[in-house]
N, C-alpha and C positions, 0 to 999 in steps of 0.2 A: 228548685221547689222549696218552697216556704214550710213551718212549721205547721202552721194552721193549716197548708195542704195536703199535708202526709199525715197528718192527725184524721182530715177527713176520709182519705184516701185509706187508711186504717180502719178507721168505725165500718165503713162501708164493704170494705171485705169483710169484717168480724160479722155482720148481720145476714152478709152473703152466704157465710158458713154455716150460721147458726140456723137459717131460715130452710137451706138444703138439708141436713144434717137432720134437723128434725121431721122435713119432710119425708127421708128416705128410713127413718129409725121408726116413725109414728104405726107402720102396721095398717096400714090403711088401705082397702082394697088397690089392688093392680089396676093401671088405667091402662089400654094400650095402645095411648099415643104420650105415653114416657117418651120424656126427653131423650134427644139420640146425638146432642149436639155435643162436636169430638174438642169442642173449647172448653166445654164446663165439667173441667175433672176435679174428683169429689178431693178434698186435702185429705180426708180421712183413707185415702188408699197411697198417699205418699206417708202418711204414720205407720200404715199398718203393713208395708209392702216388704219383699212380695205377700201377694194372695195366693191361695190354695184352691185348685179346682178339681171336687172329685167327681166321679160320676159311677152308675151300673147301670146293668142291661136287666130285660128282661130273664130271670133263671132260665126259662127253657129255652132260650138263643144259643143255637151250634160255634164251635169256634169261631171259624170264617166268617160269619154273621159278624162278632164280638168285634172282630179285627176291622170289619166295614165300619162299626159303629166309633172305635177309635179312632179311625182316618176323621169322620164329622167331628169329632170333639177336638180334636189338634186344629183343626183349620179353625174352631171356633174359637182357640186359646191363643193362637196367632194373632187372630186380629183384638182378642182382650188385650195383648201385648204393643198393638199399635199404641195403645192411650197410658197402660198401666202395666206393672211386672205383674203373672201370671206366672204360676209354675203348673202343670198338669201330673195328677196324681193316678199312677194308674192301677187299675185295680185287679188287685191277685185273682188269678187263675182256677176254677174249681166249680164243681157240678156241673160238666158238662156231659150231654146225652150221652155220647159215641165215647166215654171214656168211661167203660164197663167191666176192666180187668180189676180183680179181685185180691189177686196174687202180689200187688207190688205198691203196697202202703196206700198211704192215704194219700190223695190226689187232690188236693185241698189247697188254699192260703199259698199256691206256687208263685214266685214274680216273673213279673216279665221277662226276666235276664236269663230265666230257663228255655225260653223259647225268641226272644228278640235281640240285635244287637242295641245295646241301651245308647251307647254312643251314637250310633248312627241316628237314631227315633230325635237324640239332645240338638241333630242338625237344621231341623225341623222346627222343633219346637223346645222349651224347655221340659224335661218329662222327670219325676222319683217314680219309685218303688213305693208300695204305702208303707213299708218297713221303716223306711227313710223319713215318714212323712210324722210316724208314731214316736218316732224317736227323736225329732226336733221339736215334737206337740209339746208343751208342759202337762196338757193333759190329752188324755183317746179320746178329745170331744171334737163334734163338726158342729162349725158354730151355727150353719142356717144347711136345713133340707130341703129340697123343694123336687117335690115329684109330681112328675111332667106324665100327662094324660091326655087320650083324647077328648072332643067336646061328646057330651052325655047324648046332646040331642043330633050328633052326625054333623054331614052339612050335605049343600047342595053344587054350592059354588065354591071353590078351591081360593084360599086367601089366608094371608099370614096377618095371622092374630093369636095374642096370648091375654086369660084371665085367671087371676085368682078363683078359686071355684071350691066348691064340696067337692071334699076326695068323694070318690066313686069307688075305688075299690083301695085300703088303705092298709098295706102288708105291717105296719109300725103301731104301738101301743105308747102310749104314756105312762111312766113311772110315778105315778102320786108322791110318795116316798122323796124320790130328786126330783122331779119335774122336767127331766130329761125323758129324749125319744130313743124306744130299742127295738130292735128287728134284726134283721139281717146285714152285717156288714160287712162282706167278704171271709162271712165266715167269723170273725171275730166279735162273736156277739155279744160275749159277756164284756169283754174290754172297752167296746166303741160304744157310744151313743150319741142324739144330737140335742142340741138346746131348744133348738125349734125344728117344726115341720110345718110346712103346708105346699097346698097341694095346687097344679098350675094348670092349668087346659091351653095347650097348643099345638097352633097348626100354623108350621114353618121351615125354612132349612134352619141350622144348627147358629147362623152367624145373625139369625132374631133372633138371638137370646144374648145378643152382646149386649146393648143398652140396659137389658133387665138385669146384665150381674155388676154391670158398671155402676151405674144410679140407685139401684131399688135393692141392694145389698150393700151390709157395710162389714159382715161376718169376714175376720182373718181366711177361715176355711168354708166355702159354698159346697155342696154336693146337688149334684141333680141326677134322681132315679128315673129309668125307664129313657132311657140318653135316643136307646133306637126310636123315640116316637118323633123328633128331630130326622130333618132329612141333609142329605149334600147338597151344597150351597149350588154347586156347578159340576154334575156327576161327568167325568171325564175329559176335566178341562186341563193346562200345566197346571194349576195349583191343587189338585187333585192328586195328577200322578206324581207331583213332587213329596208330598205325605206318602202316597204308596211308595215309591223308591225308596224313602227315609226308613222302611217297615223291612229292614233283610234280616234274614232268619239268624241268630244265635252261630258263631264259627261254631263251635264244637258240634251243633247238628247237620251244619255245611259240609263238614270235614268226612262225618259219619256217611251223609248221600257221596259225596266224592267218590270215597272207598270202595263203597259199593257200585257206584259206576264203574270206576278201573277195573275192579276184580271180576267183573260178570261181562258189561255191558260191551268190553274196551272200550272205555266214554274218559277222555281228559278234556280240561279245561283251552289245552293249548290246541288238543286235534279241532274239538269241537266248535273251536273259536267263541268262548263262554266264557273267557277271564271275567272278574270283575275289577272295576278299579277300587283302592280304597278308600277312597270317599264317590258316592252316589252321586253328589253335586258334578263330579268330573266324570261322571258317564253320559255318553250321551249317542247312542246304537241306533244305525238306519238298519231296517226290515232288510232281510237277507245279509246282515255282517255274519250270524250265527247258522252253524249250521247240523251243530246238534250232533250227539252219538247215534250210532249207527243201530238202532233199535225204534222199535215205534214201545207208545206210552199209552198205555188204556187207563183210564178214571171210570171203573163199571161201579156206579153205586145201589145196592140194595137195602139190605135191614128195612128203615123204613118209607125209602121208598117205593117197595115192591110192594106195601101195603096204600099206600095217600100217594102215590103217580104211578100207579097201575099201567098207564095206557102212554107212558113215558120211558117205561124201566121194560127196554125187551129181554124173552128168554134165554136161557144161558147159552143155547144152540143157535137162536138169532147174532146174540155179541158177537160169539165167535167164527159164526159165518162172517160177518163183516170185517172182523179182525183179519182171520184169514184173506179175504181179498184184499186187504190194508198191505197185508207182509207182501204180496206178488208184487203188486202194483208198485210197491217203493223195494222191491228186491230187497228183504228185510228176512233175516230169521230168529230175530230176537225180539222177545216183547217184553215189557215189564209191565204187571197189573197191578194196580193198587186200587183195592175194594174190601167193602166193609161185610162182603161177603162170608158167613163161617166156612170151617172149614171144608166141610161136604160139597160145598158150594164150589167152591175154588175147585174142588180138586174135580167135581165132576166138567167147569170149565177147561178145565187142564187137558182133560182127558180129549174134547174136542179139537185141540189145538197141540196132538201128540207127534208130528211132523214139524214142529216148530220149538225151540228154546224158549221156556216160558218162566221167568222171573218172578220173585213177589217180597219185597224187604220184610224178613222176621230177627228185629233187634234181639240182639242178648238181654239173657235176666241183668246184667250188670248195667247196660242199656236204658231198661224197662224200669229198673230203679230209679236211674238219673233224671231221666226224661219225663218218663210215664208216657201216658197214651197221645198225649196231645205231641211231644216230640217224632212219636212214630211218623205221627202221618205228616207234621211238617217233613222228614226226610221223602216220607214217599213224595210228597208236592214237590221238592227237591229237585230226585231224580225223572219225574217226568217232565219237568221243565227243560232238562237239556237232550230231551229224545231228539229225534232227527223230525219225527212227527206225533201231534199226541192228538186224542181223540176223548169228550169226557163225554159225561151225565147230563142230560139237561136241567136246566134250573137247578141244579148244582153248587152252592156256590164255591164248594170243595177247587171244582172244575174250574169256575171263575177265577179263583187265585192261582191256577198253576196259569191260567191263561194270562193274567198277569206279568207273573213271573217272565214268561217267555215274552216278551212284547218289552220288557223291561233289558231283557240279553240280548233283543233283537233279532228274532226269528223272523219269516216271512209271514203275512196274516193267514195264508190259504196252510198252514202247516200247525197252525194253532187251535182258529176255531171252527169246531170242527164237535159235533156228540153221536153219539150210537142211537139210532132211530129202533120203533118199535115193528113189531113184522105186520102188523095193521095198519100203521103208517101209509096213504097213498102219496106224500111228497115230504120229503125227511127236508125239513126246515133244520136250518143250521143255523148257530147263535148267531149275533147281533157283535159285528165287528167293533167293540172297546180298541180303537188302536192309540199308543201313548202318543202325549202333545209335552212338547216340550215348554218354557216359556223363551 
């Protein structure tokens, strides 16, 4: 190649860059037929790489909710990583409903590594801590916000499409003073703020929003709020349940259900045929290798479902009728309950089920400190995954993740899903078989 053609061959990417570069910096309404073409990668994200991807949920989303909502944003940092390095930033732990104890510090700003194995989540995808994330910032700033809504006006017909729009309901203020955006950020509110905000209308799974952070962003660190308005690309397909297997609980809360199984339930990993292997990737369990301790597992959820699924949530004398026909049927005299039940609650279930061994994990204060509330009940999810048989809540998703769980160790389906019907009920519909796909 000649001078003169590597001179041209020069100008002509300079104008390529210059021409991009301001299109995607200009601020200029959202079209939503942006470019999605996997050739045209911006140079500005090999300067500025990796990129940072954070996100949140809606405050009043339950744990389990939060963990669904991570599995959609990993799959969507996956394929940002097909074109560009991504890193996924994940967001600390705190105000959540069902974590109501009073007793055992603030429940607040906890990381993931309290409750997940981080290594394993890294096999997946790349994932920090936001601790991690604050401490390689030069500053607590996110350089673009963008919070994700529905459309104002509904719709009629179902179709993926995203627009720049009037926020509609906008949790953030503007600082005149810096000109920086503040609100809520994991709790760290004085610390964090963002350079920009605006506000996005969409209706899609999680992996439309790929082209919109590739092209139409050029901020080191992106965050998008309200992450749950995004749906899964392919709910319970292999790349699905390769994210959920990458999601295993924290060893030290693993360790803590174990113990609790030996000591009570006689439940080992080796009787029950429930080893795991050390990397997720080299597991790989046909339906009946597992076959569980020698107890059945009840998921009775109350608090507020006894109020918003009345006709879902049977009485305490119902449960335990069925329980009890549970125990004959599988020649069982051990139960383990895990319910959000108070105490009066449980004990007057207790009392129904006074012919039988009746379990219910209550962590130590040393426990309650470490972990706090949201540990608890991943151990309970724990220990009902390796029952011999478990039984939940409906529309539960408490439920759904232990059903996971077991589907993941390789239980049989008919041993999994499986909920406690109401006593009005005239045909007790049983969940909707999720069984895992490998790729």
């Amino acid at each position: 190649m000649d001078l003169k053609t590597i001179y041209l061959t020069l100008l002509v990417f300079n104008q390529l860059f210059y021409l991009l570069n301001a299109h995607v910096s200009s601020g200029e309404d959202y079209d939503s037929s942006f470019s999605s073409d996997k050739n045209l990668k911006l140079v500005v994200d090999s300067a500025k790489s990796p990129r940072y991807l954070l996100y949140e949920v809606n405050p009043g989303e339950g744990f389990n909710l939060r963990r669904d909502v991570y599995m959609r944003v990993a799959v969507l940092v996956k394929a940002l990583n097909e074109v560009s390095p991504w890193i996924l930033v994940l967001p600390p732990w705190s105000h959540i409903y069902h974590w109501k104890s009073r007793d055992i510090g603030s429940q607040e700003k906890m990381p993931w590594s309290t409750f997940f194995d981080i290594a394993s989540l890294r096999r997946f995808v790349p994932v920090m801590e936001f601790d991690e994330f604050l401490k390689i910032s030069k500053e607590p700033i996110i350089d673009e916000l963008y919070y994700l809504q529905h459309y104002k006006e509904g719709w009629e017909t179902w179709e993926e499409k995203m627009d720049k729009r009037p926020c509609i309901n906008n949790p953030y203020f503007l600082d005149e003073a810096s000109k920086l955006w503040h609100g809520w950020f994991f709790g760290y509110d004085e610390k964090v703020a963002a350079r920009t905000l605006e506000c996005v209308s969409v209706m899609g799974h999680a992996t439309y929003l790929k082209p919109f952070l590739l092209y139409n962003t050029t901020g080191r660190s992106v965050m998008i709020d309200r992450a749950e308005t995004v749906l899964h690309d392919r709910y319970g397909d292999a790349l699905f349940w390769q994210v959920r297997r990458s999601m295993r609980f924290s060893k030290h809360l693993r360790d803590i259900g174990d113990v609790f199984r030996m000591d009570y339930l006689n439940s080992t990993d080796e009787q029950d045929l429930t080893r795991l292997e050390e990397n997720w990737m080299d597991m790989k369990r046909k339906h009946g290798d597992a076959i569980g301790g020698p107890y059945l597992a009840v998921h009775l959820r109350r608090a507020d479902f006894v109020l918003v699924r009345e006709k879902d949530v049977p009485s305490l004398k119902h449960a335990a009728t069925q329980i009890i026909k549970l125990l004959n049927d599988l020649a069982l005299s051990k139960v383990f309950i895990a319910t959000d039940a108070p105490v009066q609650e449980y004990n007057e279930l207790k009392g129904y089920l006074k012919d039988y061994q009746v379990y219910r994990y209550q962590p130590s204060m040393e426990n309650r400190l470490k972990y706090k509330d949201g540990g608890a009940a991943i151990v309970d999810q724990w220990i009902c995954a390796h029952a011999r048989y478990f039984i939940g809540t409906k529309e539960s998703t408490f439920s759904f993740r232990i059903q996971d769980e077991r589907e993941i160790l390789g239980f049989k389906p008919e041993t999994t899903f499986n909920r406690l019907c109401h006593e009005n009920d005239k045909v007790c519909e049983q969940p909707s078989k999720w069984m895992i796909q490998y790729p």
